[in-house]
C-alpha positions in Angstrom: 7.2 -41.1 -6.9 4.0 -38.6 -6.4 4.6 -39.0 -2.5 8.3 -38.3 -2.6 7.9 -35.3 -5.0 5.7 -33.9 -2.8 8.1 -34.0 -0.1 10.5 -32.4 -2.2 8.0 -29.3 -2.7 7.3 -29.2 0.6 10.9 -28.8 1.3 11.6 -26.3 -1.1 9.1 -24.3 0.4 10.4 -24.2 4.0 13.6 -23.6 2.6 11.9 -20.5 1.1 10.4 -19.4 3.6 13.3 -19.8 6.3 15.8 -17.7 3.7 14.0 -14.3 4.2 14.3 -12.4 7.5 11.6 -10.6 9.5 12.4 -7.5 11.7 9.5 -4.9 13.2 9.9 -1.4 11.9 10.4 1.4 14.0 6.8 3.3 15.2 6.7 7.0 14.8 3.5 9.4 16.6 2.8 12.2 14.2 1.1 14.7 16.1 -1.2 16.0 14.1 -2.3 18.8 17.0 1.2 20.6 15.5 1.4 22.8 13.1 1.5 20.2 9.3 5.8 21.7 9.2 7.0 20.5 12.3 4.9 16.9 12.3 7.7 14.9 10.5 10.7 16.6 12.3 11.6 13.6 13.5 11.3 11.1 11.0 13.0 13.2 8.4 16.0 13.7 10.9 16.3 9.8 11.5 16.0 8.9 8.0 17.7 11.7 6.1 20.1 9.4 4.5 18.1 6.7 3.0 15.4 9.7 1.6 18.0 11.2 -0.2 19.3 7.8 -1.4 15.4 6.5 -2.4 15.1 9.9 -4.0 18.2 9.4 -6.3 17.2 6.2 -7.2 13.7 7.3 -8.1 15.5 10.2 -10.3 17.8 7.3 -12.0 14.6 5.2 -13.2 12.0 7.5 -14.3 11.8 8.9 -17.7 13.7 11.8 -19.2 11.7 15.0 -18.1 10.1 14.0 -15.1 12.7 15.5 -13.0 11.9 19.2 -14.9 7.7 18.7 -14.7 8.0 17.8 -10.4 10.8 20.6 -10.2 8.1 23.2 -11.4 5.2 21.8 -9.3 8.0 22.2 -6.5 7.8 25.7 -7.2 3.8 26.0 -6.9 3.4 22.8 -4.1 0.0 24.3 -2.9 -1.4 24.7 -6.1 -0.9 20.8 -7.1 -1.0 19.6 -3.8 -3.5 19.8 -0.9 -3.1 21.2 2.3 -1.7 20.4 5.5 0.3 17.6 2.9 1.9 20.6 1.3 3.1 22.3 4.4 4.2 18.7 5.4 6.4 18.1 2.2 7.6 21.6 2.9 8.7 20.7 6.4 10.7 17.5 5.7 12.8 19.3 2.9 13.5 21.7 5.5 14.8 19.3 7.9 17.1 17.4 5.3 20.0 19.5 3.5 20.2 19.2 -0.1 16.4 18.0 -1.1 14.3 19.7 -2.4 10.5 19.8 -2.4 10.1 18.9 -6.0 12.7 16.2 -5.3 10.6 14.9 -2.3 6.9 15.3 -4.3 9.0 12.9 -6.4 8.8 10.6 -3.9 5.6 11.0 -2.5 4.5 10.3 -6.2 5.8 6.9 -6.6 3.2 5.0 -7.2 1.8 7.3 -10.3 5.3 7.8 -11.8 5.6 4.0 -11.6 2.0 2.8 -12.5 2.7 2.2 -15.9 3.2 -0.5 -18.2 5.5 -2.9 -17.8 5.1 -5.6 -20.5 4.1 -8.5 -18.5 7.6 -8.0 -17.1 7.3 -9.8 -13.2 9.6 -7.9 -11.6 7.7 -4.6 -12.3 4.4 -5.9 -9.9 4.2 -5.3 -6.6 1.6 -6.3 -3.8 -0.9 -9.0 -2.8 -3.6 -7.8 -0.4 -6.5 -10.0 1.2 -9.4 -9.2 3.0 -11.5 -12.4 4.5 -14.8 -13.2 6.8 -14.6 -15.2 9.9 -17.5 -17.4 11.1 -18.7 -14.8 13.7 -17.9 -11.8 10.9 -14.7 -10.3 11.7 -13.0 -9.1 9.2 -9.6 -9.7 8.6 -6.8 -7.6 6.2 -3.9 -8.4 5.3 -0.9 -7.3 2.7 2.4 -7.7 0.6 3.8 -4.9 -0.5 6.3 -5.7 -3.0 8.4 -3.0 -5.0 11.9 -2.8 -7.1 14.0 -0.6 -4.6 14.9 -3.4 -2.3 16.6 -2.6 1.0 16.1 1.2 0.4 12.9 0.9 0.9 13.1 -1.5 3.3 15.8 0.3 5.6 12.4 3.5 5.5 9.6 1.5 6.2 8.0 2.8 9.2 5.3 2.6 11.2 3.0 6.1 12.4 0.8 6.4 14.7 -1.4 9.6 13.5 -2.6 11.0 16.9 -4.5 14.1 18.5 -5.1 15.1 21.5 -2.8 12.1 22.5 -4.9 9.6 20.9 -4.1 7.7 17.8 -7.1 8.4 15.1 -5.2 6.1 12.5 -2.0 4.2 11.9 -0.2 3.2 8.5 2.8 1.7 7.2 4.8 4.0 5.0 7.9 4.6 3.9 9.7 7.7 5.6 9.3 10.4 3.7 6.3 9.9 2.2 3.1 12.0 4.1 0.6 9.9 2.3 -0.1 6.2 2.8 -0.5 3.2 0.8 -1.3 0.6 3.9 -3.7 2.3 7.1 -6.1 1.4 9.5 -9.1 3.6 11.3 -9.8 1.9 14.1 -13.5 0.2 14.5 -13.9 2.2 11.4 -12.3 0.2 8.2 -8.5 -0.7 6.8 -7.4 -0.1 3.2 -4.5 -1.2 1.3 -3.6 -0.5 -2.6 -2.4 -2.7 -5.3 -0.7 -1.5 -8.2 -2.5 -1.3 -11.8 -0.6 -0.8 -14.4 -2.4 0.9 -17.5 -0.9 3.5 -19.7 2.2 5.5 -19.7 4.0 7.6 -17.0 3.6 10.9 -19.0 -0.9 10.0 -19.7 -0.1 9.5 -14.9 1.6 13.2 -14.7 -0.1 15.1 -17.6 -3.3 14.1 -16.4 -2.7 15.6 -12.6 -0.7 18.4 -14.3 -3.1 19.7 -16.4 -7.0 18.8 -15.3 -5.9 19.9 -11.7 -8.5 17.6 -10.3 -7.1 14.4 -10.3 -5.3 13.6 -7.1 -2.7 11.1 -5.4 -3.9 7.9 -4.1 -1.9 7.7 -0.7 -3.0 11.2 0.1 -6.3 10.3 -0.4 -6.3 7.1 1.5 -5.3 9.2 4.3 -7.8 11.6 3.9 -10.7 8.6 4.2 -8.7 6.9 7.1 -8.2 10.8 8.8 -12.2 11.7 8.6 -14.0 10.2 11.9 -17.5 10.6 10.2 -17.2 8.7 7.4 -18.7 4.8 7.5 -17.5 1.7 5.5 -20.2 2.6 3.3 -18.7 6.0 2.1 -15.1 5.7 2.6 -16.1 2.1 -0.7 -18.2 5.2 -2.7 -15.1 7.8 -1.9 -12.5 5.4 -3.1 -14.5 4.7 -6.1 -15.5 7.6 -7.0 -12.6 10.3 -6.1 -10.2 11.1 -9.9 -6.8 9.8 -9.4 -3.6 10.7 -10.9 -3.3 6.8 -11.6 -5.4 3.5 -11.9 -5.3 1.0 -8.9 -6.8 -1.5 -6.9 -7.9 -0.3 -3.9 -8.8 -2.9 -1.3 -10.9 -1.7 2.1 -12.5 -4.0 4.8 -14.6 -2.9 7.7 -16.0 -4.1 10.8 -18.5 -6.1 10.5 -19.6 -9.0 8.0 -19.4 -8.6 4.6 -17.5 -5.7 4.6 -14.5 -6.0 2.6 -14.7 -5.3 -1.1 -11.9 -4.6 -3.8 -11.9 -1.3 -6.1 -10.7 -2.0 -9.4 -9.7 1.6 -10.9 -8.9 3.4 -13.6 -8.2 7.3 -14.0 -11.9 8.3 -13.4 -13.3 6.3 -11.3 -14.3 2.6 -10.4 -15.0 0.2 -13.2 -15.5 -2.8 -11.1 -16.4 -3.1 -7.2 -16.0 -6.6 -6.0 -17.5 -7.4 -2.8 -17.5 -10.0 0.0 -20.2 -12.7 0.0 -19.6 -15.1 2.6 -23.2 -16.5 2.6 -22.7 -17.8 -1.0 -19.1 -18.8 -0.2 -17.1 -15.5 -1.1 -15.6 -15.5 2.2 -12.5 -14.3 1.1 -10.7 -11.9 -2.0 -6.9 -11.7 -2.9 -6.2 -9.2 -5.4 -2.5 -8.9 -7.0 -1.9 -6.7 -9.7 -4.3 -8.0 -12.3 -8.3 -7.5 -12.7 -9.8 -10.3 -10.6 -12.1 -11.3 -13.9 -9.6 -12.2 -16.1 -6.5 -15.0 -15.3 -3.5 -14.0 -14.3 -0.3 -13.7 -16.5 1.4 -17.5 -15.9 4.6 -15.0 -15.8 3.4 -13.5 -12.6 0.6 -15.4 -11.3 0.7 -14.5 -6.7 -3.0 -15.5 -7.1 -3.6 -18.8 -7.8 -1.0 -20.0 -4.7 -2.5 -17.2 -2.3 -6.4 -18.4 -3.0 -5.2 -22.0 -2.4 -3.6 -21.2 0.9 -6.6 -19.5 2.1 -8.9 -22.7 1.1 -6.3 -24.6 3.2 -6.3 -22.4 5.5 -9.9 -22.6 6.0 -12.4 -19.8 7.1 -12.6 -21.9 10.7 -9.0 -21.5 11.2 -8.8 -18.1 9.7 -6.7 -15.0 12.0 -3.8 -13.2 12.4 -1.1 -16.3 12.3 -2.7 -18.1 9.7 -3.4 -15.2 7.1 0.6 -14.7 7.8 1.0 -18.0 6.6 -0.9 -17.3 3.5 1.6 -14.4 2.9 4.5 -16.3 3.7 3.8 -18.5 0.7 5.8 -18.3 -2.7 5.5 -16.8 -4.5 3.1 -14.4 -2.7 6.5 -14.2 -1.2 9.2 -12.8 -3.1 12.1 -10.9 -3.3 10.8 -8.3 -4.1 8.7 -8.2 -0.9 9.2 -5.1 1.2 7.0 -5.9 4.1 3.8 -7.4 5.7 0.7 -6.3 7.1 -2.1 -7.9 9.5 -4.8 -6.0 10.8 -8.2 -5.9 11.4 -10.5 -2.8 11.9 -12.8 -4.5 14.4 -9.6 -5.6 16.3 -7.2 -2.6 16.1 -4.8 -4.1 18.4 -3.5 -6.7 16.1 -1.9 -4.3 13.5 1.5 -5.6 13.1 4.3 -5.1 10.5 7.4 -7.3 9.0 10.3 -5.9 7.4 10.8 -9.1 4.8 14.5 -9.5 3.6 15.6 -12.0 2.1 
């Protein structure tokens, strides 16, 4: 009876896995040589559509009175938000009729307008992201990116290509629209994802940027780390830790060489936690979902437990890009609610590859 159930697991989970559909998104070269207004000309024309429609879902969900505060930091963008992303906001809107730029920092906000609170509620989580050691120390990073707007989101998902000079200088996975990134890669230099944390309420996320003035967005700031070509694995860990943030998060970053992958667990401030690779006493991987790694996960919502089994299966011998796709393909590290996929690999640039997943 053991045996046969086990089959019947095993079949369930093909079943699973064969009822969602991949697709590659479209890649996009921002040339960062232009001036920041005309970079995202084109994206914004091919995607006008599904950014207005994210945007008016976005206005449906969040609480009464966000509208009004992003409305008057639309009136003082440069004040609240940093150059050249300002100019770039700025430049979309004026490529799309009938948004606005407080509509569109709207959107670019997201994650802090989101990052609050949702009871223990499964549905409101979103992401798994692992970063693992091989046997000769290359390090491997990989992501889920789960959220509630379903095939909005998925329809914008888009690859860039950040370039200058004609070279590419960093690549992320975004949605279109958005300027700042939650998924990147600096090539022979480090990749970084981020995992929601939800603590507090929306209004503590907004006030706290509104009024200190010093707290900033975490997708514009993983693009800062990913944009500078000076900064080592070393700084970009202390930078991510250490930079105010509208919101708390997980930030997860791996690098080059071995034992270079850590996750930052944040709150408003600053890091509270820094968790590190430690292959040598058999750390050789670290999946974080949406929940601090030191404490069990809700059995509501618990990604983990599966995703840490399918990378001991997996096995650090085997471990690369097909496998660690695997290990995302796994429910429910799988979900509906999964947007897309990510495999890349700072020391191996050329593997950086992104799913659409639709079930």
């Amino acid at each position: 009876m053991v045996f046969k159930a086990a089959l019947v697991i095993a079949a369930l989970l093909v079943v699973h896995a064969s009822c969602f559909k991949d697709s590659n998104p479209k890649t996009y070269s921002i040339n960062l040589d232009l001036p920041p207004e005309q970079r995202w000309k084109e994206v914004a024309l091919d995607n006008a559509e599904g950014i207005l429609n994210l945007v008016k879902e976005i206005k449906a969900m969040v609480p009464p009175g966000t509208v009004d505060l992003v409305s008057l930091i639309g009136q003082d963008v440069e004040k609240y938000i940093p150059y050249p992303y300002n100019l770039e906001i700025v430049g979309i809107t004026e490529s799309i009729k009938g948004l606005t730029v407080g509509e569109l920092i709207l959107g670019n906000t997201l994650y802090e307008v989101t990052a609050f609170g949702h009871g223990g509620k499964p549905e409101a989580k979103a992401c798994t992201s692992i970063v693992a050691e091989t046997l000769n120390g290359t390090i491997y990073h990989a992501r889920n990116l789960d959220y509630n707007f379903g095939n909005i989101l998925r329809g914008l998902t888009i690859v860039v290509n950040f370039q200058k000079g004609g070279k590419t200088v960093y690549t992320g996975t975004t949605f279109a629209g958005m300027v700042g990134l939650l998924t990147g890669q600096k090539p022979h230099g480090y990749t970084i994802t981020l995992d929601e944390r939800d603590q507090g309420d929306w209004w503590m996320n907004a006030l706290e940027a509104l009024l200190a003035g010093t707290h900033g967005v975490s997708a514009l700031l993983i693009r800062d780390t990913l944009a500078d070509p000076d900064m080592t694995f070393d700084e970009a860990v202390r930078v991510l830790a250490d930079k105010p943030l509208i919101a708390p998060s997980y930030i997860i970053i791996g690098g080059t060489t071995a034992r270079q992958g850590a996750v930052i667990t944040r709150d408003r401030l600053a890091a509270v936690d820094l968790w590190m690779l430690d292959a040598f006493n058999g750390r050789w991987f670290l999946v974080e979902t949406n929940y601090d790694h030191w404490v069990p996960p809700p059995s509501s919502d618990n990604r983990r437990d599966p995703a840490i089994k399918a990378m001991n299966e997996l096995t650090r011998d085997s471990l690369g890009w097909g496998g660690l796709y695997e290990v995302l393909s796994t429910p429910p590290v799988l979900n509906n609610g999964t947007m897309y996929t990510v495999i890349m690999s700072a020391h191996l640039p050329s593997i950086y590859t992104t799913w659409i997943r639709t079930p």
